[in-house]
N, C-alpha and C positions, 0 to 999 in steps of 0.2 A: 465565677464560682458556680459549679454544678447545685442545681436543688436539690433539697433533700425534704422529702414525706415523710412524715410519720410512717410505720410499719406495724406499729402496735395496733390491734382492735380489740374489741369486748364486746360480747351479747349485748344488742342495748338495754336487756331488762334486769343488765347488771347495774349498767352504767345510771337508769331512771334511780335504780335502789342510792345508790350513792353520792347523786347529783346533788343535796345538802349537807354534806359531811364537814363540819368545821373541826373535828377534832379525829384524831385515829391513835387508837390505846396498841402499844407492843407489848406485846409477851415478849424473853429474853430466851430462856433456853428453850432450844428446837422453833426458835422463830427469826432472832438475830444471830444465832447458833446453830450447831447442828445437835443441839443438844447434849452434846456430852463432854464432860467435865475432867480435868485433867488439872491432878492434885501432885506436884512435887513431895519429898520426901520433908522436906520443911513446911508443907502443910498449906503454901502457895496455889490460887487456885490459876489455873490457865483457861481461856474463852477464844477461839480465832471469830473475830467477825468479820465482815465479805463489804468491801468497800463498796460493790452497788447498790450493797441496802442503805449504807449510811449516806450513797451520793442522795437517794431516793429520800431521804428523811428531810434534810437539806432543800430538796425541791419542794416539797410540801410545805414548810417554810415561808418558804420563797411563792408560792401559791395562798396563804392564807389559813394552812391548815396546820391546826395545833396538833404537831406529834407527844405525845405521852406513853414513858415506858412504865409498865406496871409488872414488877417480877417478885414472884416469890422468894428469890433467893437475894443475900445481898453479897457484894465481891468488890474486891478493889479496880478488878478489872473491867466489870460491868461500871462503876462509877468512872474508871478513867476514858471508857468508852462515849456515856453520856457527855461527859466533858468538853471530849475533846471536838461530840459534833455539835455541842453550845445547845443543848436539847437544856427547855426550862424546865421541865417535866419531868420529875421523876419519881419514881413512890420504890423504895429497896424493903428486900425480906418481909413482903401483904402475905398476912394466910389469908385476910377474907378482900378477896380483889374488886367483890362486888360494894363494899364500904368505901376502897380506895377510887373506884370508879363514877359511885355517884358525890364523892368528894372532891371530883377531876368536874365535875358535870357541873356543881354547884362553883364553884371556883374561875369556869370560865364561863358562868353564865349563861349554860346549853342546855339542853334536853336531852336523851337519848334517841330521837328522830337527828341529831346532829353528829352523831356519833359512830363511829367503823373502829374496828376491834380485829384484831388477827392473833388466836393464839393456838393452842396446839395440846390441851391435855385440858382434863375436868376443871380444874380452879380456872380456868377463864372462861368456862359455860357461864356461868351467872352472869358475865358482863357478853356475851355473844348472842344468849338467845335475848338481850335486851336491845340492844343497838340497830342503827337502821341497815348495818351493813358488816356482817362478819365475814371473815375470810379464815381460813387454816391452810398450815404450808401442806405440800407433799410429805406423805411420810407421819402427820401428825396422826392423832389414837382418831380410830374410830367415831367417837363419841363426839370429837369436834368435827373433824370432816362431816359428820352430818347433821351437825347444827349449822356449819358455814353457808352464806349462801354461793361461796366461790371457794374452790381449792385451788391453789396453784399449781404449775407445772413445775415449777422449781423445790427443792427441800429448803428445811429451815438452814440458815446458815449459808445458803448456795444462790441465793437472791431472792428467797421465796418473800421479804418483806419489799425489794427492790419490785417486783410484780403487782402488790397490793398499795404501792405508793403509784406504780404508776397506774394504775387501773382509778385510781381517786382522783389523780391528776387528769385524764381524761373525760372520766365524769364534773369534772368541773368548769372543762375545757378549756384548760390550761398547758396541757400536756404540747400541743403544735408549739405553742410561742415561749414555752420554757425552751423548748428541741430549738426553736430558732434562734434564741437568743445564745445559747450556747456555741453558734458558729461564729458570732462577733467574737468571745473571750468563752475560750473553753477551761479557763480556769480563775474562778473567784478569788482566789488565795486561799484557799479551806481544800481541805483533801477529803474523801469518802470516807 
C-alpha cells in the first residue's frame, strides 16, 4: 500500500487559536448551503447540502468535538438533514442565536474559550466575536468575514464547512489518524 500525507496545512496561529475547541456552532444557510432557498409551488422548502461538509461534521465526532447547528430558519429539510448525520445538536428558527449559544455552552458544560463558530451574516456576530475561534465561508457579508479569524476558500454550501472541520481537526491533531484510519475502512456505514 502506497503512503499517504496529509496535504492539508493552516497558519499555525490559526491552528494555536483552535487547539481547545471542544464544541463548533453551524450556521445553515450560506454555511451548510449556499444560501439560497428554493420554495416549490406548494410552499415545500428545498436546501442541497455538499456531502463533504456532512463527511466533516461526522469526523469531528469521531475527534471529540461537539458539532451544533444553530439556524435561524426552521425546514423539514434542515431537520431531515441533522437527522440523518445523527447530529445531537440542534436549536431551529433562534432570532437571538447569542441565547442559543450560551444555552449550547451551558449545556455541555464549556466556556466560550472552548468554542469555534462559522457563520456568514449579522445574527451569528454575537456568537463569533465571542468564541475562541470563528471562521466565515467565501462569499459570506462583509461584516462576518471580518469578524472571522479564518475565511475559507470554499463557499458556503461548496465545502466551506467541510474546510473549518478540518482546520479543528488539525488543530487538535487529529486530522493524520482520522486520514489514516480511513484507508483501513473508507466506509463506516453512514454517508456524508
Amino acid at each position: 500500500m502506497r503512503e499517504i500525507r496529509p496535504h492539508l496545512s493552516f497558519p499555525p496561529e490559526l491552528l494555536l487559536l483552535a487547539q481547545d475547541v471542544r464544541a463548533a456552532v453551524f450556521d445553515v444557510d450560506g454555511v451548510l448551503t449556499d444560501g439560497r432557498i428554493y420554495i416549490a409551488d406548494s410552499g415545500e422548502v428545498f436546501k442541497a447540502f455538499n456531502t463533504l461538509d456532512g463527511h466533516g461534521l461526522k469526523l469531528l465526532v469521531r475527534a471529540g468535538i461537539t458539532p451544533v447547528v444553530i439556524t435561524g430558519r426552521d425546514s423539514p429539510a434542515v431537520r431531515r438533514r441533522v437527522a440523518d448525520l445523527g447530529l445531537q445538536h440542534a436549536h431551529y428558527g433562534v432570532h437571538d442565536k447569542l441565547a442559543a449559544g450560551r444555552a449550547v455552552l451551558t449545556q455541555l458544560q464549556l466556556g466560550w474559550e472552548h468554542l469555534a463558530v462559522i457563520g456568514d451574516d449579522w445574527p451569528d456576530l454575537p456568537l463569533m466575536v465571542r468564541a475562541a475561534f470563528a471562521c466565515a465561508p467565501a462569499g459570506a457579508h462583509a461584516e462576518a468575514r471580518a469578524a472571522a479569524h479564518h475565511v475559507t476558500e470554499a463557499g458556503g454550501g461548496y465545502g466551506a464547512a467541510r474546510e473549518f472541520c478540518d482546520l479543528l481537526l488539525c488543530a487538535q491533531g487529529r486530522y493524520a489518524s482520522l486520514l489514516h484510519s480511513h484507508l483501513e475502512t473508507l466506509d463506516d456505514g453512514q454517508t456524508g
